[in-house]
Rosetta silent file (secondary structure, phi, psi, omega in degrees, C-alpha in Angstrom):
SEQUENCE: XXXXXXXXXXXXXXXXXXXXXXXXXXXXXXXXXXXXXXXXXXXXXXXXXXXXXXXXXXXXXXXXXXXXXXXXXXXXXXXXXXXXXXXXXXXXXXXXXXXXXXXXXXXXXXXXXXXXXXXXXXXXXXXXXXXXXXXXXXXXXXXXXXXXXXXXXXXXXXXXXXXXXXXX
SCORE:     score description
SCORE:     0.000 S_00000001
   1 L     0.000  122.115  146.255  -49.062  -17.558   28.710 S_00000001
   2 L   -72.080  146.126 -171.370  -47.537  -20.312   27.896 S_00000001
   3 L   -45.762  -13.783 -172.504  -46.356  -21.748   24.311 S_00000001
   4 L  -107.169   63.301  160.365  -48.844  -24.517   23.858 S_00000001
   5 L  -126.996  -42.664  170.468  -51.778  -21.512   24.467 S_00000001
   6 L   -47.826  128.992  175.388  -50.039  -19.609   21.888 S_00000001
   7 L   -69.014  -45.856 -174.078  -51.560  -20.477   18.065 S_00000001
   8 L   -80.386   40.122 -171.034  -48.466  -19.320   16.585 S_00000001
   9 L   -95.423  143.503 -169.714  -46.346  -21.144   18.691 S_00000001
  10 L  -105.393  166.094  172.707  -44.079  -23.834   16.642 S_00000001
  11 L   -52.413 -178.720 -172.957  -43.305  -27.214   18.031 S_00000001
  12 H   -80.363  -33.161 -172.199  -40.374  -27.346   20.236 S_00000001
  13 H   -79.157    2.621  178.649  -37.829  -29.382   17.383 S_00000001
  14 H   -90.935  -32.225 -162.921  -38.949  -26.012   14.743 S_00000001
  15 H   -59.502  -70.725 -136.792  -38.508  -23.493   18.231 S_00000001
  16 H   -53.863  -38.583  175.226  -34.773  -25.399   18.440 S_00000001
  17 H   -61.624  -31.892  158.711  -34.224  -25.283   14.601 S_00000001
  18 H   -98.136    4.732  168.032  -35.109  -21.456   13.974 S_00000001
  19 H   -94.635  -35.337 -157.491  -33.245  -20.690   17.093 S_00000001
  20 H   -46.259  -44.997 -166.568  -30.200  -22.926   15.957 S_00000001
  21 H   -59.224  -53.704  170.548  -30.603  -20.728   12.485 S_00000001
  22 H   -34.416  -56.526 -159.058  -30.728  -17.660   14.281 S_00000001
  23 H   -82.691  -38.152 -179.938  -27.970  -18.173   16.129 S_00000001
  24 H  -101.230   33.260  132.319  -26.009  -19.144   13.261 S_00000001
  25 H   -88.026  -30.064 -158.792  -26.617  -16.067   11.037 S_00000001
  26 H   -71.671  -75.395 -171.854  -26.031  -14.062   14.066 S_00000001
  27 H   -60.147    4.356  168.220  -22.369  -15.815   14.198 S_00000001
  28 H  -105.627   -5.093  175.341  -21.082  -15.057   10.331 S_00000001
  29 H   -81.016  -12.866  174.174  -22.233  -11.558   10.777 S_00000001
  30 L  -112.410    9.515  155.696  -19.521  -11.222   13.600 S_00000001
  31 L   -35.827  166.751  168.160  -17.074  -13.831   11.263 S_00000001
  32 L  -127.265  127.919 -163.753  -14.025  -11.756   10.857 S_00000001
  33 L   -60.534  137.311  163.762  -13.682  -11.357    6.801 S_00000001
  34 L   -65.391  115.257  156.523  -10.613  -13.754    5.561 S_00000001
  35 L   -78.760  149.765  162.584   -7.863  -11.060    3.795 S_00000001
  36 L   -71.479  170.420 -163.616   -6.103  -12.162    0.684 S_00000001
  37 H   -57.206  -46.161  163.033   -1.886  -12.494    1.124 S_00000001
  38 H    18.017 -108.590 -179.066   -2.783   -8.833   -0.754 S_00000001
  39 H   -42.169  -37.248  178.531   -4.157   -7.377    2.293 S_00000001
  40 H   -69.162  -57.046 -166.907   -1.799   -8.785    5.054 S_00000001
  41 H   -68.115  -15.700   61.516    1.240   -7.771    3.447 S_00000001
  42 H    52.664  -61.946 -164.649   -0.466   -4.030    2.537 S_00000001
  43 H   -98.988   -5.187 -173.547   -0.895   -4.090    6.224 S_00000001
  44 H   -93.519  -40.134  178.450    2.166   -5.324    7.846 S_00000001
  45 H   -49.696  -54.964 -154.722    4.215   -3.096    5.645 S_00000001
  46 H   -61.007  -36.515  175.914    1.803    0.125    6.664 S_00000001
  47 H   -96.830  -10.141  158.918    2.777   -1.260   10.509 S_00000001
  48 H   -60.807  -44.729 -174.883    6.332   -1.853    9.834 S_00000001
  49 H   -79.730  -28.597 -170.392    6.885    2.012    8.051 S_00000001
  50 H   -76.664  -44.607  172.406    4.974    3.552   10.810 S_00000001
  51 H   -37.943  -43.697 -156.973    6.863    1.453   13.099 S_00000001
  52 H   -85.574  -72.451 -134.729   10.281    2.967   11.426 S_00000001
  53 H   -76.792  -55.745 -150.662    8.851    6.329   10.621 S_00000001
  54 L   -83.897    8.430 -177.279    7.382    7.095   14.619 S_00000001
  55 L  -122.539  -11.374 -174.821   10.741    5.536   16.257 S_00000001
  56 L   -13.838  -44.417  155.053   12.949    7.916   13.932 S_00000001
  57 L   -19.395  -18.668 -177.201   14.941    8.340   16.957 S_00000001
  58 L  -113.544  120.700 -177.032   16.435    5.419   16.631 S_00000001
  59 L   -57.073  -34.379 -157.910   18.844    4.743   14.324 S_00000001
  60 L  -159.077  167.150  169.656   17.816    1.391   12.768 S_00000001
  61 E  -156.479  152.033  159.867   15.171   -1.213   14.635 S_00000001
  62 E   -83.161  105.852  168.504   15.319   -4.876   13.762 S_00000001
  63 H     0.871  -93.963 -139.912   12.087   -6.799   11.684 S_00000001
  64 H   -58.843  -47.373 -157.528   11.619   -9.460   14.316 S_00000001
  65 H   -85.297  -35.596  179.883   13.113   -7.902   17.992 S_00000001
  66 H   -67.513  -57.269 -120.527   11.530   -4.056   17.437 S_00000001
  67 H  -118.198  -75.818  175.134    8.774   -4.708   15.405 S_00000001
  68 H   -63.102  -46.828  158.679    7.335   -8.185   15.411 S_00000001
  69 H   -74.904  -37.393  140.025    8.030   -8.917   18.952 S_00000001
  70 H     3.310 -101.904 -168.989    7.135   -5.471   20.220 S_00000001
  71 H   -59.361   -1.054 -175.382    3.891   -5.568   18.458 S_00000001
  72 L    42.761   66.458  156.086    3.284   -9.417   19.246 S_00000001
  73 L  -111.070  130.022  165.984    3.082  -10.130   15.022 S_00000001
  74 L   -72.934  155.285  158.971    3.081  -13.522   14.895 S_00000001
  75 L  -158.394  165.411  170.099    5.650  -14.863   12.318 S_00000001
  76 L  -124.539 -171.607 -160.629    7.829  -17.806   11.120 S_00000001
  77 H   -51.912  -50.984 -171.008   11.286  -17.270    9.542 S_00000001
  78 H   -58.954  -24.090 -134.733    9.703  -17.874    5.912 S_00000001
  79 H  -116.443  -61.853 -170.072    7.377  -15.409    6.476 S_00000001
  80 H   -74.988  -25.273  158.516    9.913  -12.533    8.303 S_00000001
  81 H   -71.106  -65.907  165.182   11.934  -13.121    4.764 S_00000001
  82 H   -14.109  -45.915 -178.593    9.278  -12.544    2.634 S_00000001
  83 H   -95.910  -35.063  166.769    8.452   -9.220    4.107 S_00000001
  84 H   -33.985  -58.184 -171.154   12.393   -8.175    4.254 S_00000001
  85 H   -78.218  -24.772  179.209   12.142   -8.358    0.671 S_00000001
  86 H   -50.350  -51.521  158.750    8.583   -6.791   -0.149 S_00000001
  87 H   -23.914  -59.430 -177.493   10.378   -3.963    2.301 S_00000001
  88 H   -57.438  -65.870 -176.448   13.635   -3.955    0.611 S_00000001
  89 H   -34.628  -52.765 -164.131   11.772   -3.798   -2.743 S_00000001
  90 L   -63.137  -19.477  171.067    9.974   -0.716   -2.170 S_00000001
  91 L    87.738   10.465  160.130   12.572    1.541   -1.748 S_00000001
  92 L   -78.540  -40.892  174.414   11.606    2.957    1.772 S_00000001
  93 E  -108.299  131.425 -169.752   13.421    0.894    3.627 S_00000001
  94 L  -104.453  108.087 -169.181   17.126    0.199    3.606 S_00000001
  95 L   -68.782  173.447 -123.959   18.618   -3.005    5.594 S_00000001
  96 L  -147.807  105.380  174.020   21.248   -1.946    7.720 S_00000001
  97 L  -113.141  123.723  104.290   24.621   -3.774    7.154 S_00000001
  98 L  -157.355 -154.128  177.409   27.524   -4.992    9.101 S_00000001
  99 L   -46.872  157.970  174.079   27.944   -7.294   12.293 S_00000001
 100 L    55.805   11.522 -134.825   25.461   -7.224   14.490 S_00000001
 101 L  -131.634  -39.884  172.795   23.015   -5.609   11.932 S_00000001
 102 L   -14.526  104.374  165.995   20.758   -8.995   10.996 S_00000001
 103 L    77.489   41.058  179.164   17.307   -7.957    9.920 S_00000001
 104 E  -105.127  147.327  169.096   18.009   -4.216   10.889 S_00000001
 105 E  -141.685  160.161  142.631   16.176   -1.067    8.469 S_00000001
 106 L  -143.405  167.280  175.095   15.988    1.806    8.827 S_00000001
 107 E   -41.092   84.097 -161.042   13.866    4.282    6.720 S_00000001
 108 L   -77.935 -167.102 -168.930   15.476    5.735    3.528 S_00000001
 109 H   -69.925  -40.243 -179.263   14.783    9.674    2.379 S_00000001
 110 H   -71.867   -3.747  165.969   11.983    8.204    0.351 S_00000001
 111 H   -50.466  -69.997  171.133   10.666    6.809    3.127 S_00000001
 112 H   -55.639  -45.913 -142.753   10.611    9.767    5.412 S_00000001
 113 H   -96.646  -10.355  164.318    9.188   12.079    2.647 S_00000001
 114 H   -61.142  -53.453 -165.027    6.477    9.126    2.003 S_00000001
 115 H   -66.907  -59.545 -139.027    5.188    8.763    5.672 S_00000001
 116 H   -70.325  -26.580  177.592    5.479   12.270    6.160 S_00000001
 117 H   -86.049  -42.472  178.784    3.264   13.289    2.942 S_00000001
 118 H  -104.153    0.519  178.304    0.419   10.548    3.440 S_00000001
 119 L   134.253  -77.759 -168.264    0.796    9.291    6.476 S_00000001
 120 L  -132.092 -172.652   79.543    0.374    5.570    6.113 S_00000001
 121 L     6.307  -67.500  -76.057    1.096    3.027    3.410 S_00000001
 122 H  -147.137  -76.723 -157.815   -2.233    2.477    3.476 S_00000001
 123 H   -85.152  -35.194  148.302   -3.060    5.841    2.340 S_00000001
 124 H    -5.041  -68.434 -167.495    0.094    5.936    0.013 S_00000001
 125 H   -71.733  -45.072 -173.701   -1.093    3.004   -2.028 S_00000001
 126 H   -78.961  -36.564  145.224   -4.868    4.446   -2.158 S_00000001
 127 H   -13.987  -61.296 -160.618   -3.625    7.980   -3.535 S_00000001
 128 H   -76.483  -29.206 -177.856   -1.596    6.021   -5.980 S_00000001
 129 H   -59.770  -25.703  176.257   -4.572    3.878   -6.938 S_00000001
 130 H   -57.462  -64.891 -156.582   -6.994    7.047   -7.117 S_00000001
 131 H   -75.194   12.573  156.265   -4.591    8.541   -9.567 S_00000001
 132 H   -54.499  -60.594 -152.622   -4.601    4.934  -11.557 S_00000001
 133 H   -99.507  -31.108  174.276   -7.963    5.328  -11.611 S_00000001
 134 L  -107.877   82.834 -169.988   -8.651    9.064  -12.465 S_00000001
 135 L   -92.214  159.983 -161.018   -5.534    9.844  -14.770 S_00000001
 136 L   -95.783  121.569  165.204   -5.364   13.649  -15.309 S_00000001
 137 L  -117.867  125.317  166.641   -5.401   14.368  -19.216 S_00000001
 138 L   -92.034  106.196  160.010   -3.437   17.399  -20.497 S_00000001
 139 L   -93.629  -24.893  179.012   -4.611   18.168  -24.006 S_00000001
 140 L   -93.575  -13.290  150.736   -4.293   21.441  -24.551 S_00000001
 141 L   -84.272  -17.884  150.584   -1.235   21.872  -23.186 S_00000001
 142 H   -33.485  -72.310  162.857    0.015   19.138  -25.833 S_00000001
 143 H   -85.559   19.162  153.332   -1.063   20.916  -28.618 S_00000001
 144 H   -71.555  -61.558  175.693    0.015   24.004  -27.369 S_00000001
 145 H   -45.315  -48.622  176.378    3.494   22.357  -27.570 S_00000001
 146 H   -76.242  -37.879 -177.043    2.987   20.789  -31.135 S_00000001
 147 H   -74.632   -7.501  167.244    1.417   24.123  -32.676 S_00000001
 148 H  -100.231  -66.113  169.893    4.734   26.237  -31.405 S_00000001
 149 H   -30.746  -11.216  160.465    6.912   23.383  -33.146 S_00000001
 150 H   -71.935  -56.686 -154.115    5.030   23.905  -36.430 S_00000001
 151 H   -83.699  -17.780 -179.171    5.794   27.798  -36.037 S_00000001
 152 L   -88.941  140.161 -177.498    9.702   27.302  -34.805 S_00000001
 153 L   -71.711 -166.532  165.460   11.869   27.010  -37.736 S_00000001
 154 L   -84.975   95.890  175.774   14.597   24.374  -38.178 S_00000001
 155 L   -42.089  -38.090 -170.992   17.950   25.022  -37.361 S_00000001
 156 L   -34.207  -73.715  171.604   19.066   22.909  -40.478 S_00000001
 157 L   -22.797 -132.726  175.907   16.631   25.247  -42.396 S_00000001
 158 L     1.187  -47.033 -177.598   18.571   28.359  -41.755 S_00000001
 159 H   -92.371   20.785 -175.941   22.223   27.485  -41.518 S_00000001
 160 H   -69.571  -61.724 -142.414   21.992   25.729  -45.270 S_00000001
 161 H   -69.505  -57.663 -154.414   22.564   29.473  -47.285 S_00000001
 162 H   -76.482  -21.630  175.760   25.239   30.363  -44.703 S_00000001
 163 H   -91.748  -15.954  163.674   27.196   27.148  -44.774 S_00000001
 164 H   -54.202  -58.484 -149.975   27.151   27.295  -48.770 S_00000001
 165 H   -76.173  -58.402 -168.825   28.500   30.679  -48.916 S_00000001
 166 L   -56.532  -18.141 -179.725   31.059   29.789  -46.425 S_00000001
 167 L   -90.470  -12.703  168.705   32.214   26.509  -48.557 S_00000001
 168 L   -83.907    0.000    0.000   32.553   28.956  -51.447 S_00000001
């Protein structure tokens, strides 16, 4: 059978126009979603600590020559600063100072005892964001706390009679 036998056959410029359509939902469903700066740096740190954490062996590794060229992460200088400090900031990573030391970390003890309890970054940051989002309220141990300060006396209270007597 051909299309002009078919009833529900459309002309050929509607065929080309609902294929064109087709084809271009079919290409944003395989779009690759744009991340915010957010999300990049969230993930280049998460491959930078892992980087650090899974090379431990190594005393120190350099940003750019371990890490970025290694992995083939693209970067420009402005960029490879940027994350030195986001790095710096966090207090996992420690730069590595004297000659020959330029853009060297290595992984301080909070560092170690991050990656080792979650993991990732990644999973770091979603932990802390759970417990952001679900904060834990102790009430009854508060006013546990305030009703035995109501029942403990003062020191003041007590040493008044005895510091009288003693000034007489």
């Amino acid at each position: 059978m051909t299309d002009s036998n078919n009833d529900n056959a459309l002309p050929q410029e509607d065929h080309d126009v609902q294929r064109g359509a087709v084809h271009h939902v079919h290409n944003e469903e395989h779009a690759k979603p744009v991340l915010s700066q957010k999300e990049i740096d969230t993930q280049l740190l998460d491959i930078i600590l892992q980087a650090l954490y899974n090379n431990g062996n190594k005393l120190s590794l350099s940003l750019t020559k371990d890490i970025f060229d290694t992995l083939k992460i693209p970067y420009n200088q402005e960029g490879s600063e940027r994350i030195w400090e986001i790095l710096i900031n966090t207090g996992f990573v420690s730069p590595v100072i004297g000659f020959g030391n330029e853009d060297k970390m290595d992984l301080t003890t909070d560092g170690y005892k991050m990656m080792t309890r979650y993991g990732s970054y990644k999973a770091y940051l979603a932990t802390l964001e759970q417990n952001q989002n679900n904060p834990k309220i102790v009430i009854q141990a508060n006013h546990q706390e305030q009703t035995a300060a109501k029942d403990t006396p003062k020191k003041e209270d007590n040493n008044t009679e005895s510091d009288q007597s003693k000034r007489d």
